[in-house]
Each structure stands twice: as structure tokens, then as C-alpha cells.
C-alpha positions in Angstrom: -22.9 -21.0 -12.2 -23.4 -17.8 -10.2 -23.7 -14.2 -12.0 -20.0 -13.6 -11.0 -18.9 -16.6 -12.7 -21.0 -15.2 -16.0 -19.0 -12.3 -16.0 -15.5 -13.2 -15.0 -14.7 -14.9 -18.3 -15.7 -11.4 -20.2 -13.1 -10.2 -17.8 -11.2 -13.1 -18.1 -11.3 -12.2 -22.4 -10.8 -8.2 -21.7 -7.0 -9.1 -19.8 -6.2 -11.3 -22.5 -7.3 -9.0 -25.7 -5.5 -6.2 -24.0 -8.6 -4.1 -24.1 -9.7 -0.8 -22.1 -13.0 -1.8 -23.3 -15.3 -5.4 -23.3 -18.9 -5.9 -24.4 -20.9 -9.4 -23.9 -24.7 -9.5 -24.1 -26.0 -6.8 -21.2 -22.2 -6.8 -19.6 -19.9 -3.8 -20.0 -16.3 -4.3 -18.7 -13.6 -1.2 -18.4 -10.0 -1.2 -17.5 -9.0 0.7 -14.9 -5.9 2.4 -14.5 -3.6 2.2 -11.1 -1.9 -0.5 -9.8 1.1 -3.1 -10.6 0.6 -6.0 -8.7 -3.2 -6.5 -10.6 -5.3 -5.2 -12.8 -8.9 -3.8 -12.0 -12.0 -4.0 -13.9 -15.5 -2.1 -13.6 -18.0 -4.2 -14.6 -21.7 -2.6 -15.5 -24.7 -5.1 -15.9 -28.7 -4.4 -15.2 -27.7 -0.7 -14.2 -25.2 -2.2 -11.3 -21.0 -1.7 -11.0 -18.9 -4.0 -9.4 -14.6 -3.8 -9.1 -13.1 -7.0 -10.4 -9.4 -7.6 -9.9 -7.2 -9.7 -10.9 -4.2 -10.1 -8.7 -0.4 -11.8 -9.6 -0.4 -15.4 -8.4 2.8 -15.4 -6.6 2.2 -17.5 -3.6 0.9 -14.2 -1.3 -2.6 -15.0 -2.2 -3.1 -11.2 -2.6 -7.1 -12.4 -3.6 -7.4 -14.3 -0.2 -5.8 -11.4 1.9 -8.1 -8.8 0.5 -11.3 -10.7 0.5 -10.2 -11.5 4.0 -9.9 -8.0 5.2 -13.3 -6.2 3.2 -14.7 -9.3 4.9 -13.3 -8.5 8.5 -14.1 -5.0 7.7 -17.4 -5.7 7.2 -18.2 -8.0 10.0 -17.1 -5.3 12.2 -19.7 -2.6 10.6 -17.2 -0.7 9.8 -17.8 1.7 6.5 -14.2 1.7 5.3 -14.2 -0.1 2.2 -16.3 -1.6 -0.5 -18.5 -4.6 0.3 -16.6 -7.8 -0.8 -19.1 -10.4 -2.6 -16.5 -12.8 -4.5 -13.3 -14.5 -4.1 -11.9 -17.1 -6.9 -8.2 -18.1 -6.1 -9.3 -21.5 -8.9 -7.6 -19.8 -11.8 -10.3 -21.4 -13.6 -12.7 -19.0 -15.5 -9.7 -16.0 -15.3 -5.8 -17.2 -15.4 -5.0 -15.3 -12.0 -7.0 -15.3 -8.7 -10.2 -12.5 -8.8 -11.6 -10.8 -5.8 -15.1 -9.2 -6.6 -16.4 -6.2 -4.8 -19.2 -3.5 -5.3 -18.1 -0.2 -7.3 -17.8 2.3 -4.9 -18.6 6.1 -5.9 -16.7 9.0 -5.7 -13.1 10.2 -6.5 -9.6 10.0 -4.8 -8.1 12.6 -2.8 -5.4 14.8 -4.5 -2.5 17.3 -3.0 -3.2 19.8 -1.5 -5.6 18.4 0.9 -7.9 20.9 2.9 -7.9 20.6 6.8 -11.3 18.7 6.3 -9.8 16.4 4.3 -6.5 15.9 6.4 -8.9 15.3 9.2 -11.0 12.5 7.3 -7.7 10.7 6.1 -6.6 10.8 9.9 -9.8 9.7 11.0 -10.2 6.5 8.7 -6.6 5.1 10.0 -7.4 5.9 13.7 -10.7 3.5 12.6 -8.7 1.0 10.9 -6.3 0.6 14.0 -8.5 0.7 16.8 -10.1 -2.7 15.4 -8.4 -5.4 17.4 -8.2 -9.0 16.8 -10.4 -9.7 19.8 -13.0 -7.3 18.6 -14.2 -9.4 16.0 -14.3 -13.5 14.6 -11.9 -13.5 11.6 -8.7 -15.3 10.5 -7.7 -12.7 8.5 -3.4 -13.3 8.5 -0.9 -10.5 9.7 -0.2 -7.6 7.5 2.4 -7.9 4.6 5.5 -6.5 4.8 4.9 -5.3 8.2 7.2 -7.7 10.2 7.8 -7.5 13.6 11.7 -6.8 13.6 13.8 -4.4 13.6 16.4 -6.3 12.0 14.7 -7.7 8.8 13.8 -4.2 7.7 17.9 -3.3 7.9 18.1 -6.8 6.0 16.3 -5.4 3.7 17.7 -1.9 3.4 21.3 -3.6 3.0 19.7 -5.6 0.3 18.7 -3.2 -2.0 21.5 -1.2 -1.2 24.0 -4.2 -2.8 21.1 -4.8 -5.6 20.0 -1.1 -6.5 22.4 0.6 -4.8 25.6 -1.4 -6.8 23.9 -0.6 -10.2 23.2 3.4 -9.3 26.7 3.7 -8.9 27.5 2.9 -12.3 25.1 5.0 -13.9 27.6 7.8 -14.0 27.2 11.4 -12.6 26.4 11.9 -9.5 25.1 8.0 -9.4 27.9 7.0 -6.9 28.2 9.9 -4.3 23.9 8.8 -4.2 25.1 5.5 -3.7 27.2 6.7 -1.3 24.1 8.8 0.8 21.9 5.8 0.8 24.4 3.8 2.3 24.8 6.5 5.1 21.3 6.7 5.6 21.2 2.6 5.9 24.4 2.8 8.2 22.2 5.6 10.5 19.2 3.3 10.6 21.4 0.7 12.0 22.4 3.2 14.6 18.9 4.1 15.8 17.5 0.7 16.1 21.0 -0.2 18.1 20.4 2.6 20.6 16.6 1.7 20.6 15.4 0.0 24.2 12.4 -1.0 22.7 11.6 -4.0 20.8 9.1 -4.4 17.2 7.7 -8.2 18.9 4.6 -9.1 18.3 3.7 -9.6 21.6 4.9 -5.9 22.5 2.8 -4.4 20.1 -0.6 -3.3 21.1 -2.0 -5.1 17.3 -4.5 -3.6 15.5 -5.7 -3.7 11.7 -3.3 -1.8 9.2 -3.9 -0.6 5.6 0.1 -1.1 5.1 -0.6 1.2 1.6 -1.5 4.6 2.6 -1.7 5.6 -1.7 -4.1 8.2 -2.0 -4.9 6.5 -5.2 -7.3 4.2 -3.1 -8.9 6.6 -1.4 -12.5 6.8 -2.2 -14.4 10.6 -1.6 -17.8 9.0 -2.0 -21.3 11.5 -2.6 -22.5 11.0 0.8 -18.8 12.9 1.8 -17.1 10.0 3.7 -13.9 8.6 2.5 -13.2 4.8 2.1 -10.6 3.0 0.8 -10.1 0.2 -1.9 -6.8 -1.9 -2.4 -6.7 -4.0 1.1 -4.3 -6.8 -0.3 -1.7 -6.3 2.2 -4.3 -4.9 5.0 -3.6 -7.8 8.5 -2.8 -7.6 11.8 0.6 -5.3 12.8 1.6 -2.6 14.5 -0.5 0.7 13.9 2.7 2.5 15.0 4.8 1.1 11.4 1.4 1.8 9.8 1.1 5.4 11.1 4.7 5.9 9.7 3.7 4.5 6.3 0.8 7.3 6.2 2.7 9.9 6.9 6.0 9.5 4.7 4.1 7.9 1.6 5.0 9.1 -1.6 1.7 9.9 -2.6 2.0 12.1 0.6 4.7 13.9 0.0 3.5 17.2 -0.8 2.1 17.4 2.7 3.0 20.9 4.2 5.2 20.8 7.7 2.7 22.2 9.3 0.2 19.4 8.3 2.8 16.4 9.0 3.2 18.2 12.6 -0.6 18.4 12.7 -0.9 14.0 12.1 1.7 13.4 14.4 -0.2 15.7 17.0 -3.1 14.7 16.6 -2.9 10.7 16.0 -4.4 8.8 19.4 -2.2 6.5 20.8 -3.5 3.3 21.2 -4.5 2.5 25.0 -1.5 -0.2 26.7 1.2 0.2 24.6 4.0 1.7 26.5 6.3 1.2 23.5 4.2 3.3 21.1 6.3 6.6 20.8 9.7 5.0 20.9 8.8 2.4 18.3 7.5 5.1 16.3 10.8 6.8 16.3 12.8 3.9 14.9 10.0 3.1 11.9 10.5 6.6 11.2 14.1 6.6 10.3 13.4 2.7 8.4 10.0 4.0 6.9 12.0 7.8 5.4 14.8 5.3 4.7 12.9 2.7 2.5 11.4 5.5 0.5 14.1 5.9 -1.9 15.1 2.4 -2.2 11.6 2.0 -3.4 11.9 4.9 -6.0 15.6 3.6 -7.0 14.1 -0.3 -7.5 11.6 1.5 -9.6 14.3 3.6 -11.5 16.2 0.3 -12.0 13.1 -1.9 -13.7 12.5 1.1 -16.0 16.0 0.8 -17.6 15.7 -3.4 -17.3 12.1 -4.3 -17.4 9.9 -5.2 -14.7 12.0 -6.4 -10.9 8.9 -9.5 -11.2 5.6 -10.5 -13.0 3.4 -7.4 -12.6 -0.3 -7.2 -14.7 0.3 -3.8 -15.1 3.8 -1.8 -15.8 2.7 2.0 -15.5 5.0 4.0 -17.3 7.8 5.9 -15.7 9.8 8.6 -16.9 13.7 7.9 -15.7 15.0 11.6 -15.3 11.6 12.1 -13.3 12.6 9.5 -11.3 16.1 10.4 -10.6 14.8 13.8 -9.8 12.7 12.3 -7.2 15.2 9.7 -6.3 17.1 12.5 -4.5 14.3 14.5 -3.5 13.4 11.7 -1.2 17.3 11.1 -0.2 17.5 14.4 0.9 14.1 13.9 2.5 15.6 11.4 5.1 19.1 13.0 5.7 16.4 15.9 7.3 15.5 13.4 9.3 18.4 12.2 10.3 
């Protein structure tokens, strides 16, 4: 039995008694905050941290996908992220599959962001995409949720508009006429990506590495000044172009000035052969501004009917807030549009 194995039942017993807080012999085990789809654990022993998450076995192998990415990370000598050292998808010692990673110091980055900062987030994407499957030996899998079509992003779109969207309009007030925008916005998307001459393909796409969750929750401000990220379980294979898009109209990035959205977009460098680049980006921007509200009214939706599916952690949520931002972000992509 390895050290790893030693500790993962304490964190195995911490998830199960609920606590914040676990003690065993020389082992020290804290909850984290942050997070649905797992739940993270620092664990101290002998003066040394490690991250220990727990992820939802749900057939994505969220473990496997991050593990694989820290490790491709790695392999490429690339100082992004922590350095992976465990990955148990048994369900054996813990009930749910456990990647295991050194703690990495520092704090996030929070709004409003100073130029230097701007400049480091930018900088860690354009590192993150300009590693290319050919640049290194890994069989790390494509990203999640970053297809390669057009069309199964409007799938979607139409899909949480009959979900969501049917039970919004029922909510009374002005719970219709918002049904009634987001279906506009979902008809406009359709538009753009009709009048698009370009195609999301795979093999049109100049493939890089993508984070896919641009949070800046997981970004890591370490001592030494560099930022890093944690939270890779979607990171694969995809189109930087989608992933760029995800950056810049994240939530967590919404109280980005103009001028420093203009500055991103300005200042992003194209990856070299892709012809398609700019005119790609143009149709993830309407999906990508699109999606952002359907995200927020899903959320909305599991406040007032419990959780849309098994989560380890259910953060919690105030439902005017989330109205409120609901049509903040509505009104965000009829700008765009």
C-alpha cells in the first residue's frame, strides 16, 4: 500500500462524515470549497500538502481526463498546473474515482484584474494552445464539451430552451417575454452558423490543448508570481478558437472592462495554418454569449427543484440573484447580436 492509499481512506471518511475538518495519526485533511462536479481535499502530512479530489462517477471519467492532462502538461515541461502524482478510478479505498496532485501555493485572481494580470491570464491560454498533439507522446482524449459542430451546440441551445426555457415561462412576471429573448437569441445563432462558410471539423481546426473552464476560481497566483491553473477535467484536444471564446465570455469574467475584452481579442495570436480561425471565432461567439444564460437559467431551475444530476457539492445559490443575472447575461448577447 502506497502513502496515497494511507490517506485516501481519511479522505475517503472526511466525504462521508460531512466534515470540513479530518484528523488520523500525522494526516490533516480540509475541505475545500469550489466546485459541483467533485469535491476537493487538502491533505497535510510530514509538513507536505497535496489536492485530493473526488470526482462524480458518471461515465466521463473526469479522474482519467485530468490526470491525463496534468500528466500531458507535464511531459511537455510546461509550468501550468500542479504536478499530478495519483490517479484511482477503483472506487475502492474512496466511493468515487480520486486524482491526487501536489498543493499548489498562492491565491486566485479576482475582478478587477490589473493589466499585468490580464496579460498573465492571456499568456497561460496562448501556452495551453500552442501545445499540439504532435508536440508531445500522450493519449490524452479530446476536450469535453468542445465538439466539433456547429450543429450540436444549436441542439443543444434548442434543448434547454424546451427544458429551461418552457419552465421560465411559467414562473410569472417577466418569465415569458425572457423566454421569449432566449429563443430569439437561439433563432439568431441558427442564422449566423447558416450564413457561416466555414466549418467547426476536426480536421479544419488547427488542434491544440484547451482548458474548456476559463473559472478564475482555478487560477492559481503562486509566490514566485506565475499563475497556474487547477481543475483540468475537461482540458483535451479542440479548437483554441471555442476555447478563446470560453475565456473571454466566462461568467467569472464578466466584469471585464470593454476596453480589456478589446485588448484579448487584440492581442490573442492566431495559431499559424488555420485559415478558418477568425470566421470560426465569430460563430463560437454568438453560441458561446448564447449558452451563457442557458447555463445561469439551468442553474436557476435546480435551485427551485434540486440538483439537474448527482453533484458532490451543491453550492448555494440565491434565486432573485440569479434572475438578476439571468438577464444581465441575456442582455449581454442581444449586444452582441
Amino acid at each position: 500500500m502506497n502513502e496515497f492509499e494511507n490517506w485516501l481512506r481519511l479522505v475517503a471518511d472526511a466525504h462521508a462524515a460531512g466534515a470540513d475538518t479530518w484528523n488520523g495519526g500525522t494526516v490533516t485533511v480540509q475541505r475545500v470549497t469550489g466546485g459541483a462536479n467533485n469535491a476537493l481535499y487538502r491533505v497535510e502530512t510530514d509538513g507536505a500538502r497535496f489536492a485530493c479530489k473526488l470526482c462524480v462517477a458518471d461515465g466521463r471519467r473526469r479522474a482519467a481526463q485530468e490526470y491525463g492532462a496534468l500528466r500531458t502538461l507535464q511531459a511537455a515541461g510546461l509550468d501550468l498546473a500542479p504536478q499530478p502524482l495519483w490517479l484511482d478510478e477503483s472506487c475502492a479505498i474512496a466511493p468515487f474515482p480520486a486524482v491526487i496532485y501536489r498543493w499548489l501555493p498562492g491565491a486566485p485572481l479576482t475582478l478587477p484584474l490589473t493589466a499585468r494580470q490580464l496579460a498573465a491570464l492571456l499568456e497561460s491560454f496562448q501556452h495551453v494552445h500552442g501545445l499540439r498533439p504532435d508536440d508531445v507522446a500522450s493519449d490524452l482524449a479530446d476536450s469535453r464539451f468542445h465538439w466539433f459542430d456547429f450543429a450540436r451546440y444549436l441542439a443543444e441551445l434548442e434543448d434547454f430552451l424546451g427544458t429551461y426555457g418552457l419552465w421560465l415561462a411559467t414562473t410569472g412576471g417577466e418569465g415569458r417575454d425572457l423566454r421569449d429573448r432566449l429563443a430569439r437569441l437561439v433563432d439568431g445563432c441558427a442564422r449566423v452558423v447558416a450564413s457561416s462558410p466555414v466549418t467547426a471539423g476536426r480536421e479544419h481546426v488547427a488542434l491544440g490543448l484547451c482548458r474548456v473552464d476559463a473559472n478564475l476560481d482555478n487560477t492559481v497566483q503562486g509566490p514566485d508570481g506565475r499563475l497556474r491553473w487547477v481543475d483540468w477535467e475537461y482540458c483535451g484536444w479542440g479548437d483554441p478558437a471555442l476555447d478563446f471564446c470560453d475565456l473571454r465570455w466566462h461568467a467569472a469574467l464578466a466584469g471585464l472592462s470593454e476596453a480589456q475584452r478589446r485588448w484579448l481579442r487584440d492581442n490573442y495570436r492566431r495559431p499559424a495554418g488555420d485559415a478558418g480561425f477568425e470566421q470560426r471565432l465569430a460563430v463560437w461567439d454568438h453560441i458561446i454569449a448564447t449558452r451563457w444564460p442557458f447555463l445561469i437559467l439551468r442553474r436557476l431551475w435546480s435551485v427551485c427543484h434540486g440538483a439537474d444530476r448527482v453533484r458532490l457539492t451543491l453550492p448555494d445559490a440565491d434565486p432573485a440573484e440569479l434572475r438578476a443575472r439571468l438577464v444581465r447575461f441575456i442582455e449581454r448577447a442581444e449586444r452582441l447580436f
